[in-house]
C-alpha positions in Angstrom: 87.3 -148.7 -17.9 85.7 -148.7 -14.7 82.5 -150.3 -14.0 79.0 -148.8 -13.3 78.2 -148.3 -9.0 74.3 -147.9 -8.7 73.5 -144.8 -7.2 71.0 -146.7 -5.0 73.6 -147.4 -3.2 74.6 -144.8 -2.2 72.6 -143.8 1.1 73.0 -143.2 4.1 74.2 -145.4 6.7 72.4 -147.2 9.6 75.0 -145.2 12.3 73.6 -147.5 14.8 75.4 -150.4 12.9 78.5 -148.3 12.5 78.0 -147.7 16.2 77.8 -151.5 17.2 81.0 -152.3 14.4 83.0 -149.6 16.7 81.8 -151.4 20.0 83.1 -155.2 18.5 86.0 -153.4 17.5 86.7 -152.4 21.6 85.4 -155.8 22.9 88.2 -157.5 20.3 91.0 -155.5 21.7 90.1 -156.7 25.0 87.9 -154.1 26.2 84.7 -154.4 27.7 81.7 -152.5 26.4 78.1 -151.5 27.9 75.7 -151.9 25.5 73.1 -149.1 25.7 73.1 -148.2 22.2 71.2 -151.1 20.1 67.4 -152.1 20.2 68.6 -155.5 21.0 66.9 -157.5 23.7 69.9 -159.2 25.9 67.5 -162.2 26.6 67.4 -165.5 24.4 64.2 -166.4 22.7 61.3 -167.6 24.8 61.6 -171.5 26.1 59.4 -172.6 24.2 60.5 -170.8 21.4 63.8 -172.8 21.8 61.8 -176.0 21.9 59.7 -175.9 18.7 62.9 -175.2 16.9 64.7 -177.8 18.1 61.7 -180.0 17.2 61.2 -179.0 14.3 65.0 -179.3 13.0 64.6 -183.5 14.7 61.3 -183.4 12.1 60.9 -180.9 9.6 62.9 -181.0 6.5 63.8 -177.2 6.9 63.2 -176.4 3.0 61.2 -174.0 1.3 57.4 -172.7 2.6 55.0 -170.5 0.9 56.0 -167.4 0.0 53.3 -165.9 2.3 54.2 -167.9 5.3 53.6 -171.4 6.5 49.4 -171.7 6.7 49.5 -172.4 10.8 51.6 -169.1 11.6 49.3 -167.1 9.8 46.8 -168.7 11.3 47.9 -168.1 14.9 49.1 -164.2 13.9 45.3 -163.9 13.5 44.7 -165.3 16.8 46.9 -163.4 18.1 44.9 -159.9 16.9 41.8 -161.5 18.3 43.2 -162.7 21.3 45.3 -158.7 22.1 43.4 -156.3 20.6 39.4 -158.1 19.9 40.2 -157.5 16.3 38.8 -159.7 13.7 42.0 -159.7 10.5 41.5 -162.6 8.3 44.4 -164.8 8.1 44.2 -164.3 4.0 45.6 -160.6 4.8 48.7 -161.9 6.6 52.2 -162.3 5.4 55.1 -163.6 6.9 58.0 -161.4 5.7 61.9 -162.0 6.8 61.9 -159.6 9.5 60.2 -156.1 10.0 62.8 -154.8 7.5 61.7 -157.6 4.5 57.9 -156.5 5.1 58.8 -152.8 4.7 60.7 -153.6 1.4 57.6 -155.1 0.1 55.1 -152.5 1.1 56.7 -150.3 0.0 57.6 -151.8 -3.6 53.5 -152.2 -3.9 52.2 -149.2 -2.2 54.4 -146.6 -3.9 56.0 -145.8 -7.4 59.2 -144.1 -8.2 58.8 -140.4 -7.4 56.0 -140.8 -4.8 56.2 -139.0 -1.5 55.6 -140.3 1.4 55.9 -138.8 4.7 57.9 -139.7 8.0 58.0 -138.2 11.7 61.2 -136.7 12.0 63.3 -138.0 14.3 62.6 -141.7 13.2 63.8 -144.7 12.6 66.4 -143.9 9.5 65.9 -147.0 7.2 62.1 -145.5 6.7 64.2 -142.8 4.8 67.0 -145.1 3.6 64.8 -147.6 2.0 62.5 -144.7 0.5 65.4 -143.3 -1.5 66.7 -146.5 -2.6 63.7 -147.0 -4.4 63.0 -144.0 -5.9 60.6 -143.0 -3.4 60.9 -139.2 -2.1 60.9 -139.3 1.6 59.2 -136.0 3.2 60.5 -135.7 6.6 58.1 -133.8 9.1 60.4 -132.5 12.0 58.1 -132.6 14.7 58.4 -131.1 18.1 58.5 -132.4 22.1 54.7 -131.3 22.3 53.5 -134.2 20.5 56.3 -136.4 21.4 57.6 -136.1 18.5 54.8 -137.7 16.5 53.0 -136.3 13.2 49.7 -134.9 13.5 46.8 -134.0 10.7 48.4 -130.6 11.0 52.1 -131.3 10.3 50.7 -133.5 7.4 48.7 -129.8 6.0 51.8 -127.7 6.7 54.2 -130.2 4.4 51.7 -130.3 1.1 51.6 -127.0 1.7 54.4 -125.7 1.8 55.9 -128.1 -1.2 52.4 -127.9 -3.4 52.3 -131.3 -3.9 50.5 -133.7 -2.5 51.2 -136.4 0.1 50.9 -140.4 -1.2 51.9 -142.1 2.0 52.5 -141.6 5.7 54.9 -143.9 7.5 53.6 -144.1 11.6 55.4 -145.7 14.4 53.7 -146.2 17.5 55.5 -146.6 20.1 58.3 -145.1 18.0 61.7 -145.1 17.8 64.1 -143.2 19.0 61.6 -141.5 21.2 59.1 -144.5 22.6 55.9 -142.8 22.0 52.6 -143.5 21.4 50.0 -142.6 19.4 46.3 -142.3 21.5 44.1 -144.0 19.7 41.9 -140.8 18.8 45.2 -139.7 17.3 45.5 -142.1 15.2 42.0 -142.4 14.0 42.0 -138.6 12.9 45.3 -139.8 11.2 44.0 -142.5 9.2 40.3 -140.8 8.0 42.8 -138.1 6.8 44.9 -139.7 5.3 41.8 -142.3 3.7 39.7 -139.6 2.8 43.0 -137.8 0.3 44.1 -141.2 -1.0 46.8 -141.2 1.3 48.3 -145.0 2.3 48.7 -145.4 5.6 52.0 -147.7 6.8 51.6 -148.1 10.2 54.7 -149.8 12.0 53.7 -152.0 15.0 57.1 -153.8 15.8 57.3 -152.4 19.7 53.8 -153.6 20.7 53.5 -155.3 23.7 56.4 -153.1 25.0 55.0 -150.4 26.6 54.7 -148.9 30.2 50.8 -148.0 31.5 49.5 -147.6 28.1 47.8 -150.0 25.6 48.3 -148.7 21.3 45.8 -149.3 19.4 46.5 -151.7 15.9 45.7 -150.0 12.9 44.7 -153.3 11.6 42.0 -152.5 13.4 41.0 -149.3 12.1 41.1 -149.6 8.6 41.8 -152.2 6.0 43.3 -150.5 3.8 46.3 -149.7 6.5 49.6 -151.7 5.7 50.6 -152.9 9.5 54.1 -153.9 10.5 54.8 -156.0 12.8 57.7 -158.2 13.9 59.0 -161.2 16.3 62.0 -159.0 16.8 61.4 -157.0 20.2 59.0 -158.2 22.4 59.5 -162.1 21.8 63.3 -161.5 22.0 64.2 -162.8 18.5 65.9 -160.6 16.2 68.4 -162.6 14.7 65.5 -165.6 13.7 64.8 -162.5 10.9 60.8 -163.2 11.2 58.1 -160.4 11.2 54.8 -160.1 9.5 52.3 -157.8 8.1 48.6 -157.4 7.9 47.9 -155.6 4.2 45.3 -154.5 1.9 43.7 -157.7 -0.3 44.4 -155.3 -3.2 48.0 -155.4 -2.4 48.3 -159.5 -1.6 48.7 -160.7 -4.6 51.6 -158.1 -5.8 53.6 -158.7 -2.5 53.2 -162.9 -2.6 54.9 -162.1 -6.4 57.5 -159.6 -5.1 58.1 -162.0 -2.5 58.4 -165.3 -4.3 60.9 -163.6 -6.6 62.9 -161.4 -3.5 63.1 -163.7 -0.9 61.3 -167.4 -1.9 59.8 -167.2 1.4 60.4 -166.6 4.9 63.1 -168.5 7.4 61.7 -172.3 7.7 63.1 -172.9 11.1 61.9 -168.9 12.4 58.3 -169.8 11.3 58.0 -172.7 13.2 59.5 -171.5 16.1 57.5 -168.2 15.8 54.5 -170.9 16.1 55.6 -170.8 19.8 56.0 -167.5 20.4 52.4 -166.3 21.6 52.6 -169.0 24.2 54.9 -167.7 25.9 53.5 -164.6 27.3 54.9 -164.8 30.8 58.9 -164.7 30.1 58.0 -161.6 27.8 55.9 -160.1 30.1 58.9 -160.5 32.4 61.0 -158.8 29.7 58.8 -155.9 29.7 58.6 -155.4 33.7 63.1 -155.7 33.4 62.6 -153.1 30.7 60.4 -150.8 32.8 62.9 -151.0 35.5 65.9 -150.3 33.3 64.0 -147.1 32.6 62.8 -146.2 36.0 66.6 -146.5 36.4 68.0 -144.4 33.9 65.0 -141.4 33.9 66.2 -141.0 37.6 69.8 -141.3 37.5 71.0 -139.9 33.9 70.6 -136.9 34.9 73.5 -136.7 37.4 75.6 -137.7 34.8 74.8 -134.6 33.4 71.9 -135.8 31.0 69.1 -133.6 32.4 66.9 -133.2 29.7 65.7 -136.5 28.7 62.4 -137.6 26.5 60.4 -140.1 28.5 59.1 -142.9 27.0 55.7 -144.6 26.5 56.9 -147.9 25.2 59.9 -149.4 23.3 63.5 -149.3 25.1 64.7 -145.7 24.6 64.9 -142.5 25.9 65.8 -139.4 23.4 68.0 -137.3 25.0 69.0 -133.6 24.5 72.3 -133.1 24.8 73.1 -129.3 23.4 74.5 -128.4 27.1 77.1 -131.0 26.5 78.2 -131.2 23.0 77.1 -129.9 19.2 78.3 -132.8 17.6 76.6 -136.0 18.9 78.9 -138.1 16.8 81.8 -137.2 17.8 80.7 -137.3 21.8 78.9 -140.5 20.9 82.6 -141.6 19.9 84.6 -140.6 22.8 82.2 -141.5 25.4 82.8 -145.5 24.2 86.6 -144.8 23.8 86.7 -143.2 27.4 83.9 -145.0 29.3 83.2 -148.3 27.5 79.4 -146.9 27.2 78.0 -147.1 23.6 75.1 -145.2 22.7 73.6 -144.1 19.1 74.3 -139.9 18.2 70.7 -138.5 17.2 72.3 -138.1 13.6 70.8 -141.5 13.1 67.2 -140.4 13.8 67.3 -136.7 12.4 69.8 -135.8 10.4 69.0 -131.8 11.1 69.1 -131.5 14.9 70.7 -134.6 15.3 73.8 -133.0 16.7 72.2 -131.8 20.1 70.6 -135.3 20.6 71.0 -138.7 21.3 69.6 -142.3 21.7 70.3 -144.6 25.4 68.7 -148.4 24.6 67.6 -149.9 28.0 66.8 -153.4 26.4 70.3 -154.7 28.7 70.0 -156.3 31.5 69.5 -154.2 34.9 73.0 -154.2 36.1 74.1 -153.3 32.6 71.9 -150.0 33.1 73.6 -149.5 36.5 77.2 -149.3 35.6 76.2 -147.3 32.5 75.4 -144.7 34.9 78.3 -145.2 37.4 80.8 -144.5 34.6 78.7 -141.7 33.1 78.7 -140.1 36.3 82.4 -140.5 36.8 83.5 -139.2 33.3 81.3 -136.4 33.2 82.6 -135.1 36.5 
């Protein structure tokens, strides 16, 4: 008799992973691959990053913290929002989480019951929707439009409960976003939260691409309201996504339920990450340097993309992507997604990933390579398209 397969299991997958599987594949037969479709940093961790770990494996034991994180990083991630945004969050609401993708497990598990709804900008990031299902929750995609970036807005939110008759118990909001790089204006986002505060609606605000943006400054929601659930993450600007180390800023209400859900999921966050994270807001200048690279590999790609035949391209206001529209060149992103590594050596992610209904005319190019990486991107674009 065959055995029982979960249906939780049974979502969809994270093409951009599939995506990078297909690229390892080429680089293991020998062929070289430009990497513009992960939002991977190509730089190591910050020096000093480097050297807190290192002293802290010749010191440390490396064993189990608290399940909320180790007291001094939560300390310094408070810092941190006094120090970037003048906002005054109370250590007490922090939690260290293992990675971005372990603190939207746990906000979500707390914040929402099986059958809930909660809405998401469509295109976005997919796990918002993959995670969602997994656990029950009902994922309401709002497809939104190039006039607000792509972002939700007070009105997309009416339009949805409208339209269903049901009501709205969550909003997911990333700012900058991904795949597009937008963000959210502050007086945006402050409409967005009293609506969603005043119709009992909880706010998940996803805050992992701050500090990555180009001549504007997002606003924290932590700031804003405390009843928000902020996301935020080592990951992009500090150059560390494999130490699997990110953080939130919650609700008191919810503390207690995520330090139990947390002690049981995970025991606590990566010893050796937490320490080294300690370093992390020290070393503002080699991010900051980051962030300039990035802003060139942009500058780069907005101007010459488009003689590759990639005219109508999203620009960003943070992150590492540009959104591209690609219906003059294909109606099926995947498969041209697929041919342009086998023929080129250029991997990028089909919009598929990011919106699974118009999807087909779009796709995502990652500028968080190195310059020159950028540059013979566009050299074999422009030869294989011609």
């Amino acid at each position: 008799m065959a055995l029982k397969v979960a249906a939780r299991g049974r979502i969809d997958p994270f093409i951009v992973m599939e995506v990078m599987r297909a690229a390892a594949e080429r680089a293991a037969s020998g062929a070289d691959v430009v990497h513009l479709e992960v939002g991977q940093p190509s730089t190591r961790a910050p020096r000093k990053v480097l050297e807190a770990a290192k002293a802290a494996l010749d010191t440390d034991l490396i064993g189990y913290t608290l399940a909320l994180g180790i007291p001094q990083l939560r300390e310094r991630i408070a810092r941190h929002y006094r120090e970037f945004y003048g906002a005054a969050v109370p250590a007490e609401r922090i939690v260290v989480t293992t990675g971005s993708s372990g603190g939207f497990l746990l906000s979500f598990l707390t914040a929402f019951a099986p059958g809930d709804r909660v809405a998401l900008a469509s295109p976005g990031y997919p796990c918002y929707r993959n995670i969602l299902t997994a656990l029950g929750i009902e994922p309401v995609i709002v497809p939104m439009e190039a006039e607000t970036k792509f972002q939700p807005n007070v009105a997309a939110l009416e339009r949805v409960q409208r339209e269903s008759g049901r009501k709205l118990d969550g909003l997911i909001v990333a700012s900058p976003s991904n795949p597009v790089g937008a963000v959210v204006p502050e007086a945006e986002l402050r409409a967005l939260m009293a609506y969603c505060r005043e119709r009992g609606i909880r706010f998940v605000s996803d805050e992992i691409y701050h500090g990555i943006t180009y001549g504007v400054d997002p606003a924290t929601a932590a700031a804003i309201d405390e009843q928000a659930i902020v996301i935020n993450s080592f990951s992009k600007y500090f150059s560390m996504t494999g130490w699997r180390l990110g953080w939130m800023v919650v609700p008191a209400d919810l503390l207690q339920p995520i330090e139990r859900l947390a002690q049981n999921l995970f025991i606590s966050p990566p010893t050796l990450s937490q320490y080294a994270g300690l370093a992390a807001f020290d070393a503002q200048d080699e991010c900051r340097a980051n962030v300039r690279r990035y802003a060139d590999n942009r500058a780069l790609l907005l101007n010459e993309l488009p003689g590759a035949g990639f005219d109508k391209l999203i620009a960003t206001d943070g992150a590492f992507y540009i959104y591209a529209d690609v219906a003059r060149l294909t109606n099926d992103s995947v498969d041209f997604c697929r041919r342009m590594l086998l023929e080129t050596g250029v991997a990028a992610t089909p919009g598929v990933d990011f919106d699974a209904e118009r999807g087909r005319a779009t796709m995502r190019f990652s500028f968080a390579g190195s310059t020159a990486d950028m540059a013979e991107a566009v050299k074999r674009l422009k030869a294989w398209r011609k």
